[in-house]
TIVO-2410 file (N, C-alpha, C; in nm, 3 decimals):
# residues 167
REC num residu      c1      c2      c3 atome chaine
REC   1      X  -0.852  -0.883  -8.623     N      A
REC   1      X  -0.863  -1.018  -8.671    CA      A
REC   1      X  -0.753  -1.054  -8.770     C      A
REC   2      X  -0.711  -0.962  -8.810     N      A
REC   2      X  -0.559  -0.964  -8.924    CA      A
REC   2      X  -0.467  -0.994  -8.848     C      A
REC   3      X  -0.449  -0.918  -8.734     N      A
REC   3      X  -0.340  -0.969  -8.678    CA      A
REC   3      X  -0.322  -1.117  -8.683     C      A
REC   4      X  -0.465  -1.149  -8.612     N      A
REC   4      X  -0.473  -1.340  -8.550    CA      A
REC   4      X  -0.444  -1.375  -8.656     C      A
REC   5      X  -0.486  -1.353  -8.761     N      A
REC   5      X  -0.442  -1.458  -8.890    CA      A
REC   5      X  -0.302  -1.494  -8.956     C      A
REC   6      X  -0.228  -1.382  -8.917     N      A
REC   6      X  -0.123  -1.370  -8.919    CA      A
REC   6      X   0.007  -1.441  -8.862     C      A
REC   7      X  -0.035  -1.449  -8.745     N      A
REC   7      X   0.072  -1.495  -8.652    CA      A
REC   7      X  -0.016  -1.683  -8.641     C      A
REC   8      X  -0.146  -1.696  -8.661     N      A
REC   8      X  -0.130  -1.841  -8.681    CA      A
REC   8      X  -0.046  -1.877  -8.792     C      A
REC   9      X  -0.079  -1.825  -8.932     N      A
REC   9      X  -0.017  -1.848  -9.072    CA      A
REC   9      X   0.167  -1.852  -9.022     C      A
REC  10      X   0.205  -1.817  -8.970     N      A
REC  10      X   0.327  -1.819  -8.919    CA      A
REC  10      X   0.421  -1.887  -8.847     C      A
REC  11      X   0.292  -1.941  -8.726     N      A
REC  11      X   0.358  -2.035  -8.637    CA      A
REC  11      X   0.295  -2.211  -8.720     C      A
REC  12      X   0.257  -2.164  -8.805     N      A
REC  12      X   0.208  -2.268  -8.859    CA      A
REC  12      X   0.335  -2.333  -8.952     C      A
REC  13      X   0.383  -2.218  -9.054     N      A
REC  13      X   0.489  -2.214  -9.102    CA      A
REC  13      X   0.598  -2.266  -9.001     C      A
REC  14      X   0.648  -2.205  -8.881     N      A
REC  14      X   0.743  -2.222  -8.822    CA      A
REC  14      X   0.734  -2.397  -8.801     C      A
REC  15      X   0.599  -2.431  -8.717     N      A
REC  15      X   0.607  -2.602  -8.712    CA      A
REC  15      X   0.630  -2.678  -8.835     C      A
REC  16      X   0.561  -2.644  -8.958     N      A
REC  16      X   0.658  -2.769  -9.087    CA      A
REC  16      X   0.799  -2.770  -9.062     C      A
REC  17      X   0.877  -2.630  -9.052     N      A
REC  17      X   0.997  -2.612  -9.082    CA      A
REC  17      X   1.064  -2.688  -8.984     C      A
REC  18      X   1.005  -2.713  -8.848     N      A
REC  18      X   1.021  -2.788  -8.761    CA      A
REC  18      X   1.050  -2.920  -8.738     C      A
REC  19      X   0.966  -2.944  -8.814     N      A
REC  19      X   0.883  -3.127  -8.888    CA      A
REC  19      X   0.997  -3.177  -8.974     C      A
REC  20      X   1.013  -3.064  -9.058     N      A
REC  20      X   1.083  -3.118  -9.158    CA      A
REC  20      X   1.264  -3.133  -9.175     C      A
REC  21      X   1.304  -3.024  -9.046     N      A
REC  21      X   1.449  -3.052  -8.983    CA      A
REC  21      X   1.423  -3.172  -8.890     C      A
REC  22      X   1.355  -3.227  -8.844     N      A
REC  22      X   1.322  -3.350  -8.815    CA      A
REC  22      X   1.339  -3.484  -8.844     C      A
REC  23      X   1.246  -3.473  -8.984     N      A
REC  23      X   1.261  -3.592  -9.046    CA      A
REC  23      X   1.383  -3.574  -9.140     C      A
REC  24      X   1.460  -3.469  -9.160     N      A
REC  24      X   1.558  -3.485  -9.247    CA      A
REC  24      X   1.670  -3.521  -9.144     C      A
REC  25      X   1.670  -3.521  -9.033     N      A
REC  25      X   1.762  -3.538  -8.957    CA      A
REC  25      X   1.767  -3.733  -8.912     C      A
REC  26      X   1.638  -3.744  -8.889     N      A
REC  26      X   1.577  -3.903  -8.880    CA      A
REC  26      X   1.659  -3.968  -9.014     C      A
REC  27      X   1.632  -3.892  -9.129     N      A
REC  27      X   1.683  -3.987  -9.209    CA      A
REC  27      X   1.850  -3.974  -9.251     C      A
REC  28      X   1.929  -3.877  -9.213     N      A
REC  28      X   2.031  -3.901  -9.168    CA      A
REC  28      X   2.110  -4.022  -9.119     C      A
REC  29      X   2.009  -4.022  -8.965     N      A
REC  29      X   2.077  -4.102  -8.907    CA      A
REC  29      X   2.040  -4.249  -8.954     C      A
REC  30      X   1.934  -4.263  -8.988     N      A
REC  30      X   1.892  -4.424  -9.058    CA      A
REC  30      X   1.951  -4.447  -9.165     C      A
REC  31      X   2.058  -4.321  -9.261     N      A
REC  31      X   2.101  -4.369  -9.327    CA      A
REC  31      X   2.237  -4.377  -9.287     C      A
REC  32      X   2.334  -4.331  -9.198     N      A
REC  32      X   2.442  -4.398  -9.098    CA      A
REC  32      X   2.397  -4.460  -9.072     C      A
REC  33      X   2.332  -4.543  -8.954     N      A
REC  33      X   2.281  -4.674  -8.954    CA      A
REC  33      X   2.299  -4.770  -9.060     C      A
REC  34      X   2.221  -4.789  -9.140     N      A
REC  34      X   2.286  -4.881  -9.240    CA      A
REC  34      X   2.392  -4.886  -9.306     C      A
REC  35      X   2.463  -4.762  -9.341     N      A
REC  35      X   2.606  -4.767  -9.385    CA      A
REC  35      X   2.666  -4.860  -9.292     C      A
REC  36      X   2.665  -4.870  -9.162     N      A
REC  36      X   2.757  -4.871  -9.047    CA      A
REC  36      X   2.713  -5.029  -9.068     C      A
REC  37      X   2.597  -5.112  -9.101     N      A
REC  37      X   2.531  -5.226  -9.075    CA      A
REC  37      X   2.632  -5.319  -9.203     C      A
REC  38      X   2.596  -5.213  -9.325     N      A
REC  38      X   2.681  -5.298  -9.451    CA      A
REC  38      X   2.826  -5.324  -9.405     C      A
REC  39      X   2.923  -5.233  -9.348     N      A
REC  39      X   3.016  -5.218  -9.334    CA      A
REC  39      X   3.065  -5.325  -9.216     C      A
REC  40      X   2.978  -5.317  -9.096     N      A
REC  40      X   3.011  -5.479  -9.016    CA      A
REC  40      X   2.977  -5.590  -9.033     C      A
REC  41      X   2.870  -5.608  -9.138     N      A
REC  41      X   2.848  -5.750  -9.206    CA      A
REC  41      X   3.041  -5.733  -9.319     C      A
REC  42      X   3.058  -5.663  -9.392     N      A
REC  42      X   3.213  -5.682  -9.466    CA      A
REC  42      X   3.294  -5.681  -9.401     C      A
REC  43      X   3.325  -5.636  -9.286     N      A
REC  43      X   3.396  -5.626  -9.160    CA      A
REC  43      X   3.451  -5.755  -9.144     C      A
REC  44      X   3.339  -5.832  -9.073     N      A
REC  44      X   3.300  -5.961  -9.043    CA      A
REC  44      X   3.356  -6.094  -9.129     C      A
REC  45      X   3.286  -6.024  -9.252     N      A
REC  45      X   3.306  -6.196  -9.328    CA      A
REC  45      X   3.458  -6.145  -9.359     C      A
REC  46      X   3.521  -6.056  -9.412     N      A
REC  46      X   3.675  -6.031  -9.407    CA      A
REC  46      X   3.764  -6.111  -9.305     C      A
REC  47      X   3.736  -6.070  -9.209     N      A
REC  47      X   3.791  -6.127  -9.045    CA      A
REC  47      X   3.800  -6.245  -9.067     C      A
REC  48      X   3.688  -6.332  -9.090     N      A
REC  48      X   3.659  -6.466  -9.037    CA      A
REC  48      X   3.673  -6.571  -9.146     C      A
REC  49      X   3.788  -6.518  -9.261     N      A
REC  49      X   3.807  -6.610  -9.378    CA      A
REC  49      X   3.931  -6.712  -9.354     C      A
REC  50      X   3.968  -6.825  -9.311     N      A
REC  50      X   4.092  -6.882  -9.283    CA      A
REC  50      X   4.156  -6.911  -9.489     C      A
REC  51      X   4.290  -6.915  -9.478     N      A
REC  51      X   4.394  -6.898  -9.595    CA      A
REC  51      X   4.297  -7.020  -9.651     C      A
REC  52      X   4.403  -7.061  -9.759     N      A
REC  52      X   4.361  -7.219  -9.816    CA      A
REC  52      X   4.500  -7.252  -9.821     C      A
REC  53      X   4.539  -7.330  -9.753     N      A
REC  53      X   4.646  -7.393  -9.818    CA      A
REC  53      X   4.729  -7.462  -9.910     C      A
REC  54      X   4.836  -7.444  -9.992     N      A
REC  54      X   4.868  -7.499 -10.087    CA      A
REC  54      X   4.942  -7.602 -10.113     C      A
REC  55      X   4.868  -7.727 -10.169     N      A
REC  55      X   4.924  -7.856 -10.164    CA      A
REC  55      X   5.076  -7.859 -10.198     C      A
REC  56      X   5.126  -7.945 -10.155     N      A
REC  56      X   5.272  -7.992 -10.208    CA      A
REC  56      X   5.261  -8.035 -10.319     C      A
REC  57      X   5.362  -8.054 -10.419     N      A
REC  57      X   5.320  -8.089 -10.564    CA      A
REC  57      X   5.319  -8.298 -10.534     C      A
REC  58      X   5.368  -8.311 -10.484     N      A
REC  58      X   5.346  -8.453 -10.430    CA      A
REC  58      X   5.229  -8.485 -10.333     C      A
REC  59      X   5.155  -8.414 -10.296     N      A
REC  59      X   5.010  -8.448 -10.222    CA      A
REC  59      X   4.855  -8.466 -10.339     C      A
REC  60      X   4.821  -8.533 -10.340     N      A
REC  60      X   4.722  -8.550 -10.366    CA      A
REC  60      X   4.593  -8.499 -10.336     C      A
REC  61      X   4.520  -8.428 -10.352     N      A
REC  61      X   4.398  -8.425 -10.230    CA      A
REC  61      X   4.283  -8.416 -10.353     C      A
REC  62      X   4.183  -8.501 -10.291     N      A
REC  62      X   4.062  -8.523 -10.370    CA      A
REC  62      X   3.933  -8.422 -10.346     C      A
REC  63      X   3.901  -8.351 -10.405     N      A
REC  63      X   3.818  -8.204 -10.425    CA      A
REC  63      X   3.675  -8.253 -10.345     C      A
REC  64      X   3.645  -8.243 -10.259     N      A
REC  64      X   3.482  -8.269 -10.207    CA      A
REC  64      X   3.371  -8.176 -10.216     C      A
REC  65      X   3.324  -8.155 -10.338     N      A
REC  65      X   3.193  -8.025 -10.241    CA      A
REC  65      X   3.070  -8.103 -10.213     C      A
REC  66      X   2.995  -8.040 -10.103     N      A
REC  66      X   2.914  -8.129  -9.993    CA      A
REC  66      X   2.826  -8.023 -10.057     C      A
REC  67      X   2.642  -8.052 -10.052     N      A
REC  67      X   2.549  -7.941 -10.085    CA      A
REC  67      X   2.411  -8.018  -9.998     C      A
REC  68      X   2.410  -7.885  -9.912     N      A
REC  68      X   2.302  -7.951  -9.858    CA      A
REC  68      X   2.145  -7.772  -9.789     C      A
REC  69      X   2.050  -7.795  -9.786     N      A
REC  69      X   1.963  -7.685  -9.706    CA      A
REC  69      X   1.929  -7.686  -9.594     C      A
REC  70      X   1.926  -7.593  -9.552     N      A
REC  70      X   1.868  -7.545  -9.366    CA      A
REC  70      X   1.717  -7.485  -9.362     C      A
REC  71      X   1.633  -7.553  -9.308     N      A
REC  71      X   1.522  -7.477  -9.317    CA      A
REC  71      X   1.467  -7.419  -9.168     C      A
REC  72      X   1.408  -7.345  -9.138     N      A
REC  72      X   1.350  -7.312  -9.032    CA      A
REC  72      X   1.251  -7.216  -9.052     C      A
REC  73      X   1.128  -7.261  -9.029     N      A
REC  73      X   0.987  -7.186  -9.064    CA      A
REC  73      X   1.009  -7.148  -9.187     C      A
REC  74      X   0.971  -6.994  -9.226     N      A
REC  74      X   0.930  -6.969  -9.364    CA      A
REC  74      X   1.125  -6.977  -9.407     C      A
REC  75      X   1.220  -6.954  -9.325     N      A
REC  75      X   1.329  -6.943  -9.372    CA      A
REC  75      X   1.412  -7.070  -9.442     C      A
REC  76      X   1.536  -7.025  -9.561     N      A
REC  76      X   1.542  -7.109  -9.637    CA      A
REC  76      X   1.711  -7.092  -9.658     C      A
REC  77      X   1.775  -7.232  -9.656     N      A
REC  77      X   1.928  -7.170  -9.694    CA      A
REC  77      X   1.987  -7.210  -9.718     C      A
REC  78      X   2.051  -7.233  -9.874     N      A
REC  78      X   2.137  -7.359  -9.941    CA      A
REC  78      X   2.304  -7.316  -9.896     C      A
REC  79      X   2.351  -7.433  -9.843     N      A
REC  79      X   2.474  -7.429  -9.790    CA      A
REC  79      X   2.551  -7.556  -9.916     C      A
REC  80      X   2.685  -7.508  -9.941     N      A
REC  80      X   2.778  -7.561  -9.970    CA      A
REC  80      X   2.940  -7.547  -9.931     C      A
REC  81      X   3.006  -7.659  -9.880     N      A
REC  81      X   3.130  -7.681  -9.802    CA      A
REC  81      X   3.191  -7.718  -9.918     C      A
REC  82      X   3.298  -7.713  -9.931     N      A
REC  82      X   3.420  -7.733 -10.006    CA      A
REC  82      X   3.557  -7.766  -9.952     C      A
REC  83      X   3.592  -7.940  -9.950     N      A
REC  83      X   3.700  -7.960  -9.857    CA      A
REC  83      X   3.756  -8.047  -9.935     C      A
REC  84      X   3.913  -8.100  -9.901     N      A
REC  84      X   3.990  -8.205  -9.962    CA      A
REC  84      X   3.939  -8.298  -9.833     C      A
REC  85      X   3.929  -8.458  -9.936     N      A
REC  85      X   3.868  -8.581  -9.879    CA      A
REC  85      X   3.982  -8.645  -9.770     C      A
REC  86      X   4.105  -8.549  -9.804     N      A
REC  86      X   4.247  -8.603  -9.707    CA      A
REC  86      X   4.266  -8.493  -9.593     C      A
REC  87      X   4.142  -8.404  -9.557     N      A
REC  87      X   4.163  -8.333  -9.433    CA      A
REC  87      X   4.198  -8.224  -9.493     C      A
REC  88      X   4.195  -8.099  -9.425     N      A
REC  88      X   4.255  -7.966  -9.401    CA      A
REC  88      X   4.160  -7.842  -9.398     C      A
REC  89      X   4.174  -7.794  -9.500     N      A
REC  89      X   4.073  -7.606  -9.474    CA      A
REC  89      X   3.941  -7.685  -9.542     C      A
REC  90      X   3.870  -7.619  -9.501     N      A
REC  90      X   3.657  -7.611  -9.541    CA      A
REC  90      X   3.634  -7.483  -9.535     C      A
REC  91      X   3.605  -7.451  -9.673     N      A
REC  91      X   3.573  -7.346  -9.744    CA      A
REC  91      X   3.382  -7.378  -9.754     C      A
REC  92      X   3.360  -7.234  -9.803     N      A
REC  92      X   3.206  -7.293  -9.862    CA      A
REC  92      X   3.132  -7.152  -9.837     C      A
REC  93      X   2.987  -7.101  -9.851     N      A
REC  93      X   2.898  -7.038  -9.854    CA      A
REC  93      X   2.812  -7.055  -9.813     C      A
REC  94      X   2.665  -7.006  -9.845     N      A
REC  94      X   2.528  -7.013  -9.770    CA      A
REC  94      X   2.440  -6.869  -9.830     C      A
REC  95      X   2.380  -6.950  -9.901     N      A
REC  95      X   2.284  -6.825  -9.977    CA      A
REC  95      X   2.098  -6.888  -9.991     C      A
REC  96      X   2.066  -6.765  -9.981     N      A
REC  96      X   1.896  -6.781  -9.968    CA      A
REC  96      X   1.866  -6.697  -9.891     C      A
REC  97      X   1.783  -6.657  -9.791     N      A
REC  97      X   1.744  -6.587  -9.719    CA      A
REC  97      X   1.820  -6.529  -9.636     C      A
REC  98      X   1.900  -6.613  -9.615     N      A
REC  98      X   2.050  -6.553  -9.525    CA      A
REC  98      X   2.181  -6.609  -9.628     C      A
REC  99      X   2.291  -6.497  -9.641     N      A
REC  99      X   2.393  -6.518  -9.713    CA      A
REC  99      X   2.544  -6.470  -9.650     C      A
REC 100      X   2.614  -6.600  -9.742     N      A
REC 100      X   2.750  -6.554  -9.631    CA      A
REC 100      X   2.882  -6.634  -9.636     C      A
REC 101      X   2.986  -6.678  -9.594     N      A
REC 101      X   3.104  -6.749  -9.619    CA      A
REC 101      X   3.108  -6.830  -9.537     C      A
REC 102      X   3.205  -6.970  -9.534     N      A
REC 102      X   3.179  -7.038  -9.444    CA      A
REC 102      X   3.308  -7.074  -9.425     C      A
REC 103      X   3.422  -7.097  -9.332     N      A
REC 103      X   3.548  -7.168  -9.255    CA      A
REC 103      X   3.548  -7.234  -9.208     C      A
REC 104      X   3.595  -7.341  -9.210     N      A
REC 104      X   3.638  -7.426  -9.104    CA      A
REC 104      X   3.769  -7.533  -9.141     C      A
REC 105      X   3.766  -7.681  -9.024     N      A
REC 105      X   3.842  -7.775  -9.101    CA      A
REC 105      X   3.802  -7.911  -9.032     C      A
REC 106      X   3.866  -8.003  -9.130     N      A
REC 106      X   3.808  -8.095  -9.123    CA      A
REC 106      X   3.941  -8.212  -9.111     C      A
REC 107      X   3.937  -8.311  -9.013     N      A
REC 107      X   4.051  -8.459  -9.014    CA      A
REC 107      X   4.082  -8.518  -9.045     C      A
REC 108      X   4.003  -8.551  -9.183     N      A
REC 108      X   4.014  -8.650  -9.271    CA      A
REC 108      X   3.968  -8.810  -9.285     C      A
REC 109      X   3.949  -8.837  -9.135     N      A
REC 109      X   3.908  -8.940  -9.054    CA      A
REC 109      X   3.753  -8.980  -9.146     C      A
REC 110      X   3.742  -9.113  -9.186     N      A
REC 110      X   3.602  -9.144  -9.158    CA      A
REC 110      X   3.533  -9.120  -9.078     C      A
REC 111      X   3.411  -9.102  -9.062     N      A
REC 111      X   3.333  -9.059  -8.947    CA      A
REC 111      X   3.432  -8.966  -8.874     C      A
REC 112      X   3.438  -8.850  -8.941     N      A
REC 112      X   3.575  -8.759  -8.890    CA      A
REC 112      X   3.534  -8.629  -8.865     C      A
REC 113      X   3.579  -8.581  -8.764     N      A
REC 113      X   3.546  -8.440  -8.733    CA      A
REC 113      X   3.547  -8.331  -8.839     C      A
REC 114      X   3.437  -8.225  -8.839     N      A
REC 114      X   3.450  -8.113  -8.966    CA      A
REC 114      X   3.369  -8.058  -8.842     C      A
REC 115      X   3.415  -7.917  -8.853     N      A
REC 115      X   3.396  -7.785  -8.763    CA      A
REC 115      X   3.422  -7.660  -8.818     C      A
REC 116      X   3.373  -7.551  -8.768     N      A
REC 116      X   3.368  -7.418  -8.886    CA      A
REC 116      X   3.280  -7.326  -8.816     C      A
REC 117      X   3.266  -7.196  -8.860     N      A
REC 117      X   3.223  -7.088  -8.853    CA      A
REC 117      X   3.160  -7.043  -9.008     C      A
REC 118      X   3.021  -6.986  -8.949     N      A
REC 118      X   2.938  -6.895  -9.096    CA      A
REC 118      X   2.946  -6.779  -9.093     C      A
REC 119      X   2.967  -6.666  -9.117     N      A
REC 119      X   2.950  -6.543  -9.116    CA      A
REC 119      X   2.937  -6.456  -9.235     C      A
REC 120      X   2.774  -6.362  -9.214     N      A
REC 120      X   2.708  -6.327  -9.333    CA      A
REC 120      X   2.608  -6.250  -9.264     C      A
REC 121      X   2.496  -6.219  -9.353     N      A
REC 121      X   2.406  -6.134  -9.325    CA      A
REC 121      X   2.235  -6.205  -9.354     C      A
REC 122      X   2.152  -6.148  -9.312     N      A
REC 122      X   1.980  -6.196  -9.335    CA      A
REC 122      X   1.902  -6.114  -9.369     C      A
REC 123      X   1.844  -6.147  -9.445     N      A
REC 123      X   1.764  -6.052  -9.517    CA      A
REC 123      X   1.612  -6.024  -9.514     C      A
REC 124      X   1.546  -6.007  -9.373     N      A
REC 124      X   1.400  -5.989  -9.323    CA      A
REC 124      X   1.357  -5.938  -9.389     C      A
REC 125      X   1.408  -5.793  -9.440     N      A
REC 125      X   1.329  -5.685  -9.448    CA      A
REC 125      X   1.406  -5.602  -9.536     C      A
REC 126      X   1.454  -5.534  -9.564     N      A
REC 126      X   1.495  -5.404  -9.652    CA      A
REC 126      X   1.632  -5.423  -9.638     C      A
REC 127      X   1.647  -5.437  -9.461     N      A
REC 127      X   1.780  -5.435  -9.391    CA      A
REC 127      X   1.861  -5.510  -9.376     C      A
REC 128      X   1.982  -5.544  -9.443     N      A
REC 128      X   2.022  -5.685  -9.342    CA      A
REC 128      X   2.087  -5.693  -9.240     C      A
REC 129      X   2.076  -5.818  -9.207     N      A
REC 129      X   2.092  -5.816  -8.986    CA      A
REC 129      X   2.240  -5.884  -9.025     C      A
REC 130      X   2.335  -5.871  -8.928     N      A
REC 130      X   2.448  -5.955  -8.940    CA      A
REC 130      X   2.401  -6.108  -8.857     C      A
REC 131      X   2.457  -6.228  -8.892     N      A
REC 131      X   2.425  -6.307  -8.887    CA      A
REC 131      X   2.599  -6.406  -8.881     C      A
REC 132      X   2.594  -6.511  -8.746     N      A
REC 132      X   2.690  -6.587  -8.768    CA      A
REC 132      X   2.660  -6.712  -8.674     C      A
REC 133      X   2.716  -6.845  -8.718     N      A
REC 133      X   2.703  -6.998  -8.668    CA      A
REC 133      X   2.818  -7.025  -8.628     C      A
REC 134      X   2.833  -7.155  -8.541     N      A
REC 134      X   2.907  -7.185  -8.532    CA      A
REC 134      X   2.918  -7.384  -8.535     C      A
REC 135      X   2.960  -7.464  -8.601     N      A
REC 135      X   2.877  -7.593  -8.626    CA      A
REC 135      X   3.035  -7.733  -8.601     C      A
REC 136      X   2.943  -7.794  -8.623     N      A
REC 136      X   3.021  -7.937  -8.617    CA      A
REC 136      X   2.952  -8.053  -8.625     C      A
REC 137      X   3.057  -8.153  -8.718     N      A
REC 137      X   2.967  -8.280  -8.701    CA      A
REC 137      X   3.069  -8.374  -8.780     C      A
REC 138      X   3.008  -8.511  -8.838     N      A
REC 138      X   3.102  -8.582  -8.896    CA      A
REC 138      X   3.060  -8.626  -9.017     C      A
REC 139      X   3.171  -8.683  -9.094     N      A
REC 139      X   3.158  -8.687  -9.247    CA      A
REC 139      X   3.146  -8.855  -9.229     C      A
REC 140      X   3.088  -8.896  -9.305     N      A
REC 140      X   3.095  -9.038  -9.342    CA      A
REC 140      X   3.134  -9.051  -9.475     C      A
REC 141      X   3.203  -9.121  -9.498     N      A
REC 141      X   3.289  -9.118  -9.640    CA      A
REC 141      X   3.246  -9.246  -9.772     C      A
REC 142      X   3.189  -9.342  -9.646     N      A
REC 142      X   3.099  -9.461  -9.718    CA      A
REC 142      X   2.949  -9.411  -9.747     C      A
REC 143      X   2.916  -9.307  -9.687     N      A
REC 143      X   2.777  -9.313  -9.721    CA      A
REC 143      X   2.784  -9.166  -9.825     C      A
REC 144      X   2.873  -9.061  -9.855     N      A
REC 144      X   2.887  -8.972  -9.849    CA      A
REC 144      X   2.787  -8.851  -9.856     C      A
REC 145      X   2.816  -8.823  -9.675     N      A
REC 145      X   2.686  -8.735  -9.654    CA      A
REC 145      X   2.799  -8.698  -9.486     C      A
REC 146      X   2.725  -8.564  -9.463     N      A
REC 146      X   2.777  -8.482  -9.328    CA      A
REC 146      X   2.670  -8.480  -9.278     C      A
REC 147      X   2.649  -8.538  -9.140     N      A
REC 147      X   2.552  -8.471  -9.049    CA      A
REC 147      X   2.620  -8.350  -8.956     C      A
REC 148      X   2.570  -8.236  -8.945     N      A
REC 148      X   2.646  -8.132  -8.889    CA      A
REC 148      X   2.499  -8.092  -8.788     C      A
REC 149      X   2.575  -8.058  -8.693     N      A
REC 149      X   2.476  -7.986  -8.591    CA      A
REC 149      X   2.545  -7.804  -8.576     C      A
REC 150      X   2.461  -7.729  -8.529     N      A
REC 150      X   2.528  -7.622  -8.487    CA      A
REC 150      X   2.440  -7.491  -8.404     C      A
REC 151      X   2.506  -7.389  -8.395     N      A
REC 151      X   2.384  -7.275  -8.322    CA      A
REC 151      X   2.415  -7.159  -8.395     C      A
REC 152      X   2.371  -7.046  -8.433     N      A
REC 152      X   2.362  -6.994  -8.502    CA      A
REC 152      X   2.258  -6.811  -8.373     C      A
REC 153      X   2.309  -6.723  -8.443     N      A
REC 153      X   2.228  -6.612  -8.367    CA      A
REC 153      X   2.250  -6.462  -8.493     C      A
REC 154      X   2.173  -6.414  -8.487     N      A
REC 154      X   2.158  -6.300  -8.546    CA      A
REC 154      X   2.032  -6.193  -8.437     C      A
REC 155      X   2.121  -6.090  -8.481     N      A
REC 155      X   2.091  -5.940  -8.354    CA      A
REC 155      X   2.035  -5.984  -8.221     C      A
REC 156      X   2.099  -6.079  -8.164     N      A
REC 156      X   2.070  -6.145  -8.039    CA      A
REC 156      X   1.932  -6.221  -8.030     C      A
REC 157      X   1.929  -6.286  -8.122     N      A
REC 157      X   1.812  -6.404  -8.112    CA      A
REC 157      X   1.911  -6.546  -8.218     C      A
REC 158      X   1.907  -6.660  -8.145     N      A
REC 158      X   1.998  -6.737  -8.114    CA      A
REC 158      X   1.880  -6.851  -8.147     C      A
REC 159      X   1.961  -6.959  -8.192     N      A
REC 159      X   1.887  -7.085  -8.246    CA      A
REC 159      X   1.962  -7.179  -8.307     C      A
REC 160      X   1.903  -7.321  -8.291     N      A
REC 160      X   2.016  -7.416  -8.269    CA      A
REC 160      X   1.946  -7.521  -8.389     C      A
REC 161      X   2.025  -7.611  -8.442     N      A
REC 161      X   1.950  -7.691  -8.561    CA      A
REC 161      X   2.039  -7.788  -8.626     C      A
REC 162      X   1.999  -7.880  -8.713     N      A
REC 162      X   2.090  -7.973  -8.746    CA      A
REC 162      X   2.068  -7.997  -8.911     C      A
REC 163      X   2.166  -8.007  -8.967     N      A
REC 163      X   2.129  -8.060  -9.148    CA      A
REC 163      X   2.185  -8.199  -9.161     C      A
REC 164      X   2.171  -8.279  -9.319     N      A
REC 164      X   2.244  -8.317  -9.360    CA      A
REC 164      X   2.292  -8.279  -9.539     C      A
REC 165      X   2.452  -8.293  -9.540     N      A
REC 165      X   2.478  -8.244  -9.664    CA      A
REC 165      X   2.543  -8.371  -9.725     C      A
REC 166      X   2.513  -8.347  -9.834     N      A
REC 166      X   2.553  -8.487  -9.964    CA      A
REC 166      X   2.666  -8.421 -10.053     C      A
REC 167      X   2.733  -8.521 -10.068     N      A
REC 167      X   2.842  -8.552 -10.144    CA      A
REC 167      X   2.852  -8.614 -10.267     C      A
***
């Protein structure tokens, strides 16, 4: 009966040791995983920053920042654009539940084209998901306010929506 006790006490031993090169290995890789996740959300918004250009000392350009929110279900997300009122680069951000940089440009035109790219990350859970839009719409300069439409997808779930931002 010594024997039996023995060789259970043993193989008993052998399975933790088992278990536990296991889960140390699990968490390895979940922690590559997220290294790799932070690193293509910085990847990303790096990539997708256009210059700013620098006025001529004879140009004028009048400073616009636009501030407006995106809501969708429990989600929440204050966006601000940053453009000259005489056309060119659109700068800006997007923070709240999802956070991130924003590019684009804009014509200058009343009721004038502004177009751009978001790229950033969301924050469900512990993890964040990479996350990027892509939008357009027009500025009204008498009313000052942007209606922008656009679509937007993070880890392949995709969704489409519209704001308006004030001036």
């Amino acid at each position: 009966m010594e024997e039996i006790k023995r060789t259970n006490n043993s193989s008993i031993k052998n399975g933790f040791s088992g278990i536990l090169i296991l889960f140390i290995v699990l968490l390895i890789l979940i922690g590559g995983l997220i290294a790799f996740d932070f690193g293509y959300i910085a990847y990303t918004e790096k990539q997708n920053v256009l210059p700013t250009p620098t006025p001529t000392s004879d140009q004028i350009q009048t400073p616009i920042i636009a501030h407006g929110t995106f809501s969708k279900g429990d989600y929440n997300v204050n966006i601000t654009l940053n453009f000259p009122l005489e056309g060119g680069v659109v700068s800006g951000d997007f923070s709240g539940d999802c956070s991130g940089k924003i590019t684009g440009s804009y014509d200058s035109k009343d009721s004038g084209v502004i177009t751009g790219k978001a790229f950033g990350s969301c924050n469900p859970f512990l993890i964040p998901i990479p996350a990027s839009a892509n939008f357009s719409g027009t500025v009204n300069q008498q009313q000052k306010n942007i209606f922008i439409t656009g679509t937007g997808s993070a880890v392949g779930v995709s969704g489409s929506g519209s704001l308006t931002l004030t001036f």
